[in-house]
PAVEXTI-102866 format. One record per residue: residue in one letter; x, y, z of N, C-alpha, C in turn. Coordinates in steps of 0.001 Angstrom, whole numbers, plus 500000, padded with zeros to 6 digits. Layout:
BEGIN
PT   rest      n.X      n.Y      n.Z     ca.X     ca.Y     ca.Z      c.X      c.Y      c.Z
PT      A        X        Y        Z        X        Y        Z        X        Y        Z
...
This chain:
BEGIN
PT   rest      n.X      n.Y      n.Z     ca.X     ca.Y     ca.Z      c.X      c.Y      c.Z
PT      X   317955   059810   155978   317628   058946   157096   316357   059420   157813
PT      X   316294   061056   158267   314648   061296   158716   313780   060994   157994
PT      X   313853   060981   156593   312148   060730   155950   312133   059343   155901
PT      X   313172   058188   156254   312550   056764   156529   312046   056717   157652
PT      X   312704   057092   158758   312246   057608   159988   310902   058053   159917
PT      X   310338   058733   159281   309368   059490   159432   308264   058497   158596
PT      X   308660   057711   157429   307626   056794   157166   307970   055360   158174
PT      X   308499   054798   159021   308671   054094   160080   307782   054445   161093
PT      X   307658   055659   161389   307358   055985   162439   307367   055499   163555
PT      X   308622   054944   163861   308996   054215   165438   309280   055059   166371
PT      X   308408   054578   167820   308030   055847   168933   309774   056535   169240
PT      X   310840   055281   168708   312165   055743   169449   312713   056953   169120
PT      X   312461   057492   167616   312456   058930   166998   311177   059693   167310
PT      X   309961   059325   168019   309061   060158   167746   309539   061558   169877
PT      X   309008   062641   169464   309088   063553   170143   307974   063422   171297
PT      X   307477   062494   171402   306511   062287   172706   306983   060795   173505
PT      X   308046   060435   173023   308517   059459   173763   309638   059377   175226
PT      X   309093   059424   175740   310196   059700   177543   310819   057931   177560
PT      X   312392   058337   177183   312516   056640   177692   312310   055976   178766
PT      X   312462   054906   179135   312670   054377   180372   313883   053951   180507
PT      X   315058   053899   180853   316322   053263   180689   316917   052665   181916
PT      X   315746   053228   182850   316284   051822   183993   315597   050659   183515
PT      X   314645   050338   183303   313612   049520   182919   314612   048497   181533
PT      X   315176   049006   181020   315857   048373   179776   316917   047711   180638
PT      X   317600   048941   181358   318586   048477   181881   318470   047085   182604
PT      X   317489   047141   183394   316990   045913   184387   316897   044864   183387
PT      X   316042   044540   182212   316227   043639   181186   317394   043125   180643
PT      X   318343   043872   180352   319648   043501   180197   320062   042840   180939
PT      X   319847   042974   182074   320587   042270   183069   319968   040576   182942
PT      X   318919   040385   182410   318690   039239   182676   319252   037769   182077
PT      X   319185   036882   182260   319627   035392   181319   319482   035739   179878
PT      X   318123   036152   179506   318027   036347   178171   318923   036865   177409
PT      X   319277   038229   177939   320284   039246   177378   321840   039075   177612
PT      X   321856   037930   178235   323337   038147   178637   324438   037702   177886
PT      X   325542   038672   177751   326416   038563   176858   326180   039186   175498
PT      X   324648   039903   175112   325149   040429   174195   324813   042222   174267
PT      X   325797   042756   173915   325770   044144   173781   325454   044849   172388
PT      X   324526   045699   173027   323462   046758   172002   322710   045667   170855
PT      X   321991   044698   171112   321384   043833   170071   319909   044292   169750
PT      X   319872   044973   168514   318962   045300   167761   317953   045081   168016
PT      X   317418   043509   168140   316345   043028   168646   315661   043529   169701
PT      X   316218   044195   170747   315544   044097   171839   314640   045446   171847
PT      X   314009   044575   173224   312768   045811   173520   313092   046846   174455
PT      X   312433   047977   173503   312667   049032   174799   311127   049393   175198
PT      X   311795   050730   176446   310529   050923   177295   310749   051928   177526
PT      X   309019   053081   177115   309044   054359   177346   307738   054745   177864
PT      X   307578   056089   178029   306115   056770   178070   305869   057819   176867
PT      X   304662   057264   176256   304133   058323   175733   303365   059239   176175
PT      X   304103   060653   176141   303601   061742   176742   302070   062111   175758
PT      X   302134   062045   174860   300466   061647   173801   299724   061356   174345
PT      X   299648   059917   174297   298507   058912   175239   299099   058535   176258
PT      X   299656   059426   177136   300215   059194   178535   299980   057796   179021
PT      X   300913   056847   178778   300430   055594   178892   302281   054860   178709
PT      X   302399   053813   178914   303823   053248   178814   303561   052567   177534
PT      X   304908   052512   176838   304876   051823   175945   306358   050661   175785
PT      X   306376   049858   174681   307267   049433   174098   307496   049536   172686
PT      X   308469   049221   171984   309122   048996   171044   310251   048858   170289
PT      X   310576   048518   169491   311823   047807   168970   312633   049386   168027
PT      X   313383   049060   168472   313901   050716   167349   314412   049920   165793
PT      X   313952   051194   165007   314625   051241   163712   313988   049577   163025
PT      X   312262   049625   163632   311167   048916   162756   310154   049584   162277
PT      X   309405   049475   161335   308518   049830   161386   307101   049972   161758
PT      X   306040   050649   162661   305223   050270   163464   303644   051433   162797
PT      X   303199   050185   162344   301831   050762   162003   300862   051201   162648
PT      X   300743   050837   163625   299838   051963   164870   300065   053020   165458
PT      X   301746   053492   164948   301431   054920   165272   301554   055921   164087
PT      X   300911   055476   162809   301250   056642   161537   300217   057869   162339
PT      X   299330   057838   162971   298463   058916   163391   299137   060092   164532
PT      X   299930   059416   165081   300680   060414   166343   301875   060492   166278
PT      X   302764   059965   165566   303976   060262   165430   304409   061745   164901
PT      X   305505   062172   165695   305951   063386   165585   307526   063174   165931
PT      X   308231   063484   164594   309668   063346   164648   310149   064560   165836
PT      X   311176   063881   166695   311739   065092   167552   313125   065884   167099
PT      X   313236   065224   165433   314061   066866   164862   313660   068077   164346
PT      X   312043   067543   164067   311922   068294   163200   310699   068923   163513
């Protein structure tokens, strides 16, 4: 499972990602989301401590703009 992870390189495994989980949380709450629990689809929200900057993304996709900075946080 890490070395798909690691060719994915989605920020949600990477080791410079600070979540945001009020920020998700607040989304959940909205019309959009309502009624369904833990749905794949959705967006999350973090900071990358890297390019100190906020980000988003979808977990467990694959995301081609970060093969350059990704850094798994198991390993």
């Amino acid at each position: 499972m890490i070395e798909l992870q690691c060719i994915d390189c989605n920020c949600n495994d990477c080791i410079y990602m600070v979540r945001d989980l009020a920020k998700r949380k607040e989304w959940d709450n909205t019309e959009l989301h309502k009624d369904q629990k833990n749905a794949s689809h959705r967006i999350s929200y973090g900071f990358c401590s890297f390019f100190k900057k906020e980000v988003t993304f979808i977990p467990n996709t694959c995301q081609l703009d970060t093969q350059k900075c990704f850094k798994h946080r198991r390993l």
